[in-house]
GUKE-381543 format. One record per residue (C-alpha): residue number from 1; x, y, z. Coordinates in Angstrom, 2 decimals. Layout:
BEGIN
NUM:X:Y:Z
...
// end
This chain:
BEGIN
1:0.00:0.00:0.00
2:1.54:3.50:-1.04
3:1.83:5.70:1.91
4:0.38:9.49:1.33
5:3.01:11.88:1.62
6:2.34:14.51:4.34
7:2.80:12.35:7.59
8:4.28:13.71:10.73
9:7.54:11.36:11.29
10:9.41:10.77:14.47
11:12.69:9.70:13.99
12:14.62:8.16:16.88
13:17.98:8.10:17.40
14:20.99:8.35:19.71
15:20.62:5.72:22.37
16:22.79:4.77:25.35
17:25.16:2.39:23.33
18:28.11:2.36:22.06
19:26.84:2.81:18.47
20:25.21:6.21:19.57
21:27.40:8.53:17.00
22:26.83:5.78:14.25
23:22.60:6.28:14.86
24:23.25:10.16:14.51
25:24.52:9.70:11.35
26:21.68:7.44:10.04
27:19.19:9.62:11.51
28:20.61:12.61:9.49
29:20.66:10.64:6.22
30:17.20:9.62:7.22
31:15.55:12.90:8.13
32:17.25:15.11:5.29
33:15.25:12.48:2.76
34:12.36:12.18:5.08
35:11.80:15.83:4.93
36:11.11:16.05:1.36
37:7.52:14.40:1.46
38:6.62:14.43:5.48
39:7.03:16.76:8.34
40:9.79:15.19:10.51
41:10.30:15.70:14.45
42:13.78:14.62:15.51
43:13.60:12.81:18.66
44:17.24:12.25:20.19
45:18.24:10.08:22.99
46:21.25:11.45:24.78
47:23.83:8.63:25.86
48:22.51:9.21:29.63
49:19.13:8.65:28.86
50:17.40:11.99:28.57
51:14.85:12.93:25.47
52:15.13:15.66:23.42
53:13.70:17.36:20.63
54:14.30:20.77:18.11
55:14.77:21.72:14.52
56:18.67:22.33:15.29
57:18.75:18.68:15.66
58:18.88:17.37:11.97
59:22.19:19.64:11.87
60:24.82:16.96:12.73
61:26.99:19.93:13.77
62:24.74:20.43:16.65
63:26.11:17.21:18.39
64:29.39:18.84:19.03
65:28.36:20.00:22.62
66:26.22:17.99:25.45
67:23.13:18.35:25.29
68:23.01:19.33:21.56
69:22.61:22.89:20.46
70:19.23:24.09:19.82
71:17.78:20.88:21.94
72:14.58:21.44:23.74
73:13.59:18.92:26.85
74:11.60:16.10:25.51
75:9.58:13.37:27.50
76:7.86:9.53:26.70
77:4.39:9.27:28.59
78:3.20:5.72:28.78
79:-0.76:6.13:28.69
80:-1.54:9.49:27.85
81:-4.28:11.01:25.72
82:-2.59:12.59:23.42
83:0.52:10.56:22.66
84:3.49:9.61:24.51
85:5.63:12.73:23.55
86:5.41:15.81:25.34
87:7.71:18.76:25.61
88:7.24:19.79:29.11
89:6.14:23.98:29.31
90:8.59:26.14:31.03
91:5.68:28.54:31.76
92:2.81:28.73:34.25
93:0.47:30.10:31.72
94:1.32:27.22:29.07
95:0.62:23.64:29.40
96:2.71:20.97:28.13
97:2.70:20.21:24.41
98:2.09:16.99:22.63
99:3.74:16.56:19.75
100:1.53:15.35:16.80
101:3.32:11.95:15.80
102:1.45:9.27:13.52
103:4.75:7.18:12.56
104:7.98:6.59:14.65
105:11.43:5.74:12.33
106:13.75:3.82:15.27
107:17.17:4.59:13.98
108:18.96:3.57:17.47
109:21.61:1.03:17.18
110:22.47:-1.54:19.33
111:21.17:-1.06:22.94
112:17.83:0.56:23.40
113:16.60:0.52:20.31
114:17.74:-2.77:18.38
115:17.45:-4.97:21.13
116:13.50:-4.16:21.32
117:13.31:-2.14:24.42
118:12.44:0.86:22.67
119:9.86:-1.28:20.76
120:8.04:-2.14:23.34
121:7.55:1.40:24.97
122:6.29:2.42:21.35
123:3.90:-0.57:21.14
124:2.46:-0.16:25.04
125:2.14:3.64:23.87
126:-0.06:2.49:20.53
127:1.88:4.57:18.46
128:3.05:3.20:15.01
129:6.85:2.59:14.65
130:8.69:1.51:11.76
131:11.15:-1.67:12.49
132:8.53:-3.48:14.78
133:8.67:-7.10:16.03
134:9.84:-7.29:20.00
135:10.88:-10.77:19.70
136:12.72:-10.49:16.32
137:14.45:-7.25:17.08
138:15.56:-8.61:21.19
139:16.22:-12.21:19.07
140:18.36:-10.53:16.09
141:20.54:-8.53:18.97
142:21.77:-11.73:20.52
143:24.16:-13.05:18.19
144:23.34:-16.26:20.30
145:20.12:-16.15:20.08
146:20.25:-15.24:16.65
147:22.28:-18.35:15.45
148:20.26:-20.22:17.32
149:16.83:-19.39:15.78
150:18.28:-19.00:12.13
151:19.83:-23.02:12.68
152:16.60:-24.32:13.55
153:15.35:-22.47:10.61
154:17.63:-24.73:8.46
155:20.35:-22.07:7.87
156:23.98:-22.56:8.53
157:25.65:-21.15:10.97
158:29.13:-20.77:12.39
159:29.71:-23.13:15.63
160:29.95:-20.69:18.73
161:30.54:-21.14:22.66
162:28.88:-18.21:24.16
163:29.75:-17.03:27.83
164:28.22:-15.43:30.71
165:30.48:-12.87:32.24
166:29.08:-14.16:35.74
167:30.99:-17.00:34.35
168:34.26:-15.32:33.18
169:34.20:-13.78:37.14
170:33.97:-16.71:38.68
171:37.10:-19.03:37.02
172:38.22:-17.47:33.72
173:40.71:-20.20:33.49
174:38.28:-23.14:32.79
175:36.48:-20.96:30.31
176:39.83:-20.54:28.48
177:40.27:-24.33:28.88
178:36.92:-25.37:27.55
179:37.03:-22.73:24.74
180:40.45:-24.17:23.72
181:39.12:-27.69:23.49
182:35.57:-26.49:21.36
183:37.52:-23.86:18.38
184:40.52:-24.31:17.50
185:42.54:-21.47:16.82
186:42.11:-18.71:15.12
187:39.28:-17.88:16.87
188:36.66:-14.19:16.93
189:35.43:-12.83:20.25
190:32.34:-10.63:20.05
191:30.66:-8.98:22.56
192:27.09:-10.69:22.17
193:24.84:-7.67:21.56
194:26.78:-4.68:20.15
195:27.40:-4.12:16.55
196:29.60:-1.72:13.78
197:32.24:-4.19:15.07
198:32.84:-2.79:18.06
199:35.07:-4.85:20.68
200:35.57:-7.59:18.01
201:39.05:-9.52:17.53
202:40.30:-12.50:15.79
203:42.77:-14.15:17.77
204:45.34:-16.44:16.68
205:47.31:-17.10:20.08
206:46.04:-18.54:22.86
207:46.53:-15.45:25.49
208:44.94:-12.77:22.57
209:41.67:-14.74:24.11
210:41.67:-13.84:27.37
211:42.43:-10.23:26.33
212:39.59:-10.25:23.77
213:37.37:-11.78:26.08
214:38.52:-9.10:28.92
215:37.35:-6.21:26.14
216:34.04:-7.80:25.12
217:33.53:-8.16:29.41
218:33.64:-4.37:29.53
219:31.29:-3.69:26.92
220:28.26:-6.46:27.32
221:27.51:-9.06:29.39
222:28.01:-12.04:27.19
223:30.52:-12.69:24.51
224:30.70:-15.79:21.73
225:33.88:-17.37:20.70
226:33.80:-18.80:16.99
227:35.73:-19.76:14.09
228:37.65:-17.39:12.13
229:36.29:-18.13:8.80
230:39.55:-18.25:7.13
231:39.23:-17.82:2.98
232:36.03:-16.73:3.47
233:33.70:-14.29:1.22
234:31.56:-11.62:2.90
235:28.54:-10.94:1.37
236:25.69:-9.11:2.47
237:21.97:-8.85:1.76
238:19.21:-7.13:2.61
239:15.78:-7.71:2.82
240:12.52:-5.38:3.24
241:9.22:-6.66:4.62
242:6.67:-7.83:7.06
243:5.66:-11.15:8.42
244:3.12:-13.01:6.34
245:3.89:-10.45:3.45
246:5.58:-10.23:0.46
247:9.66:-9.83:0.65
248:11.75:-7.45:-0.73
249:15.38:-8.49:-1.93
250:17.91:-6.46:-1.84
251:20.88:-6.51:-4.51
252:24.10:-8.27:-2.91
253:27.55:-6.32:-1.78
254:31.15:-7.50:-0.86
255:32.27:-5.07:1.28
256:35.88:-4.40:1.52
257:38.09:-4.25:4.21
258:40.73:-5.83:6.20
259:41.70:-9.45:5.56
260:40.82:-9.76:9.28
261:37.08:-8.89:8.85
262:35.76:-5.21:8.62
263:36.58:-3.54:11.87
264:34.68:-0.07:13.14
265:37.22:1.71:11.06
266:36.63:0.05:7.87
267:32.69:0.75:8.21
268:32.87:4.55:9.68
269:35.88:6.22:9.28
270:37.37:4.99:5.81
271:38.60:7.08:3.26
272:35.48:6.97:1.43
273:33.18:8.94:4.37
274:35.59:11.33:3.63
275:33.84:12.41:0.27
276:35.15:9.43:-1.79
277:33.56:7.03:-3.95
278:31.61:4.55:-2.36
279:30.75:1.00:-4.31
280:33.24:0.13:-6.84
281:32.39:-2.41:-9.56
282:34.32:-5.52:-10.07
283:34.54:-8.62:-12.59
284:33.07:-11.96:-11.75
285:35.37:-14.26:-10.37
286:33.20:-17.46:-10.25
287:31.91:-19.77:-12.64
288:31.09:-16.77:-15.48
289:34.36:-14.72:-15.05
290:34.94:-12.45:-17.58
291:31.65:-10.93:-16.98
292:31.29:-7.42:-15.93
293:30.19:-6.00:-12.91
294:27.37:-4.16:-12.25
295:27.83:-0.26:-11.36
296:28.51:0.71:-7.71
297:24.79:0.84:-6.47
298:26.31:3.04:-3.08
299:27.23:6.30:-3.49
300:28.73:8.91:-0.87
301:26.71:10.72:1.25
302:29.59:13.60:0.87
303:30.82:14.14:4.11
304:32.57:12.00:6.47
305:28.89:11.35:7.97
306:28.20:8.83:5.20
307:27.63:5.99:7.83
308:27.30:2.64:6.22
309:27.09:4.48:2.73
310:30.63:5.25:2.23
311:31.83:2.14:3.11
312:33.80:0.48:0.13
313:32.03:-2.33:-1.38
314:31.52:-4.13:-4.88
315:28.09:-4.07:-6.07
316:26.69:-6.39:-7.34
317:29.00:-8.53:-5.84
318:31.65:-10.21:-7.63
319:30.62:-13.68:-7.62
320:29.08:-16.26:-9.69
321:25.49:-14.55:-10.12
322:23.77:-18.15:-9.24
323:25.87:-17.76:-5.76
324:24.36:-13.99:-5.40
325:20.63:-15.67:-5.94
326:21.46:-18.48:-3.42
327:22.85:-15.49:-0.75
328:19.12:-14.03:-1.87
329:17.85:-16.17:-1.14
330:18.69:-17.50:1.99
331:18.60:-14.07:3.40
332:14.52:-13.80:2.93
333:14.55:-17.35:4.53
334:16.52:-15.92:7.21
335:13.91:-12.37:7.52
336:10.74:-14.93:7.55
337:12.53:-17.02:10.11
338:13.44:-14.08:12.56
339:10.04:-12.67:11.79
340:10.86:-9.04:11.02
341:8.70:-6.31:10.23
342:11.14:-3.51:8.25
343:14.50:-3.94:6.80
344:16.92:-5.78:8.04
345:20.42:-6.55:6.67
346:22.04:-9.99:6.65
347:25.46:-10.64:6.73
348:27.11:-14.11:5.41
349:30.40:-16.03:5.10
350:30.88:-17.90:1.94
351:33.07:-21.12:2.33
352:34.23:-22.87:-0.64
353:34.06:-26.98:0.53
354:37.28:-28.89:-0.20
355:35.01:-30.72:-3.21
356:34.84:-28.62:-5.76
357:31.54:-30.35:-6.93
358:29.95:-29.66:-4.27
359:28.08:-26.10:-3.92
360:29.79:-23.01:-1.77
361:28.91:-23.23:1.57
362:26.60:-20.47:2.84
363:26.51:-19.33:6.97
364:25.00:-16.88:8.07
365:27.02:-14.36:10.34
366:24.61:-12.33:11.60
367:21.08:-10.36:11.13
368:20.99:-6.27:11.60
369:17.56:-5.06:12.46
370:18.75:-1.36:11.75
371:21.10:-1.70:9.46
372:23.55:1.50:8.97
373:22.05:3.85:6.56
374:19.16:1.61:6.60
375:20.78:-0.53:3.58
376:19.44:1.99:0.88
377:22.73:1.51:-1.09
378:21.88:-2.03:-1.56
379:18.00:-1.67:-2.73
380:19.17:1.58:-5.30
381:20.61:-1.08:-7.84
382:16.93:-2.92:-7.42
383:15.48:-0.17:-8.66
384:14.11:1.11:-4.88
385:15.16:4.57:-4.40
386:16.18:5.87:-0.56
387:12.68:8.21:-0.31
388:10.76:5.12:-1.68
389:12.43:2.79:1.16
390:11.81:5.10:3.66
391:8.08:5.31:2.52
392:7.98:1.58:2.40
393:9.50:1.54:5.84
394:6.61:3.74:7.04
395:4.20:2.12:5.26
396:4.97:-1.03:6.73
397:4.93:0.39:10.23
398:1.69:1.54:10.09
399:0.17:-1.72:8.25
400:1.05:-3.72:11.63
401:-0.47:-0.84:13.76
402:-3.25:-1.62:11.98
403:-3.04:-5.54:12.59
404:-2.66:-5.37:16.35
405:-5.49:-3.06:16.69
406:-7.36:-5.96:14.52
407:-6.56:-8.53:17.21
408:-8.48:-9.15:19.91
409:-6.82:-8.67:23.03
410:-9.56:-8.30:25.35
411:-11.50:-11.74:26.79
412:-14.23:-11.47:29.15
413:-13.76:-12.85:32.11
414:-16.11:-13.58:35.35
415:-12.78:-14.16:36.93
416:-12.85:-10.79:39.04
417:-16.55:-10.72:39.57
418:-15.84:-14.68:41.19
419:-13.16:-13.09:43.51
420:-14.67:-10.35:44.64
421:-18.07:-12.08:45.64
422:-16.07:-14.38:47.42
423:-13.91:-11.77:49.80
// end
């Protein structure tokens, strides 16, 4: 369903995680296109917490001071009237003022916004939000979680040992032991629930372990040990949609970056947020090399605010196009599985099996609920433009407002009635 231009959009962003700048960035990208069909309200979530709101804030220059310049106090009211967002008055004569919000864009990474909590504060409020699902936004955050609901799903996954840090505490030498004996070396630590590759190292020694593991203590409470994928392809997909509707497919990328994996560097602060071209195109290196690549679908957002935009990549990827079908693929099985409602990107390792008559093997790395720039670089080459997302996005949001107010969640009950005659 189209969505009529004119709508009053909250965008959310900030967040107390560590990917707080990287959600300022989005946001920016997000409101600047936003603005050219809707009215947009920035809504920013300083890294202690506190709400705020103003026009100054979709100047990323503004973020150069605490709070931001320009911001204006902002609060979340569970249960009132007239929304949950109010700017509180300053004056006796002036009551507090709701703001007039009829779609919420989350563009929080990592904690507070892609691990659901925000979610569910929008959804107990009634207000629409686009990038809904509790479960499949707290299940995608947990790379544990997440590997474990996409396996039962029938994708492949890395093997992983995750631990507790209650664990770590208590004897960090038997959970060196028993991680020694499950991977082999080399080995990636990741913190469990953060993303933009923050606090992630590949280890090839046993005592880089304990210090990667001491890192990913300080930054979450749980951290997985896996195999470093060693000759492996990244690819990445992504995927717009809804539960029970139909899928969008994104084109797929090979990002570039270090032979070690793509750190926080690679991603943010590369030469090409600087201004620089983003995608580059490449040959095809599998079974129909010689062909030619397909035109970088990402382009630079022209500053060194880019986000995920300006991040060097090859797209379409160059790879046997029946491989980039099969990554396709398995990337809308992987969306159904999780159950998402928005876009999501999905990240994959490519392993080619000592038979060479036997297919590349596919795994799954990991699902991103809000993906950096929200992926528009890899729908452009698909023909979707970044506005059109965006409106999708929305559009989306508001079509499973719709569907929970469709469900009935009241029963009636003498249950009370019962009780009370019988105090």
């Amino acid at each position: 369903m189209p969505l009529p231009s004119g709508q009053t959009v909250g965008v959310v962003f900030g967040g107390p995680s560590v990917e707080h700048d990287v959600s300022i960035i989005t946001a920016q990208q997000a409101m600047a296109v936003l603005s050219e069909r809707h009215a947009v309200i920035p809504l920013y979530v300083g890294k202690d917490g506190r709400w705020w709101t103003g026009e100054e804030l979709r100047d990323v220059s503004a973020f150069t001071q605490s709070p931001p310049r320009g911001a204006r106090p902002l609060e979340l009211r569970l249960g009132a009237a007239d929304g949950p967002f109010f700017e509180p008055s300053t004056s006796r004569l002036r009551g507090d003022r709701a703001l007039p919000i009829s779609v919420v864009l989350n563009a929080i990474h990592g904690t507070g916004g892609e691990d659901g909590a925000l979610l569910g504060a929008l959804a107990l409020a009634g207000i629409p939000h686009a990038g809904s699902g509790v479960a499949a936004f707290a299940v995608g955050m947990d790379k544990h979680l997440a590997k474990t609901v996409l396996k039962e799903a029938g994708l492949d996954v890395l093997p992983h040992r995750r631990i507790e840090r209650g664990e770590w505490e208590q004897d960090r030498g038997a959970v060196l032991s028993s991680v020694e004996g499950e991977i082999p070396l080399p080995v990636v630590v990741k913190p469990a629930t953060l993303g933009s590759s923050i606090g992630v190292a590949r280890c090839d020694r046993a005592e880089q372990v304990e210090e990667a593991l001491e890192l990913a203590f300080e930054l979450d409470r749980q951290a997985i040990v896996e195999p470093f994928a060693t000759g492996a392809t990244e690819l990445n997909c992504a995927v717009l949609g809804r539960p029970g509707g139909e899928l969008r497919v994104s084109e797929v990328e090979r990002p570039l970056g270090s032979a070690d994996g793509l750190t926080f560097e690679d991603k943010y602060l590369s030469a090409g947020g600087k201004g620089g071209g983003g995608a580059k195109g490449g040959g095809a290196k599998g079974a129909g090399g010689g062909a030619t690549g397909g035109k970088g679908g990402a382009t630079s957002a022209g500053s060194a605010g880019a986000g995920m935009a300006s991040l060097d990549r090859v797209i379409p990827a160059d790879v046997d196009p029946e491989l980039r079908e099969r990554v396709r693929a398995e990337a809308a099985k992987a969306h159904r599985a999780l159950r998402v409602a928005g876009v999501a990107r999905y990240d994959f390792f490519v392993l080619d099996e000592d038979d060479p008559a036997r297919p590349a093997r596919i795994c799954v790395n990991e699902p991103n609920t809000v993906p950096g720039s929200f992926a528009f670089y890899l729908f452009e080459p698909k023909g979707l433009s970044f506005p059109d997302l965006l409106d999708e996005l929305l559009a989306i949001g508001l079509a499973e407002a719709r569907e929970e107010r469709s469900t009935t969640r009241n029963f009636a009950s003498a249950l009370i009635d019962r009780h009370a005659s019988a105090a």
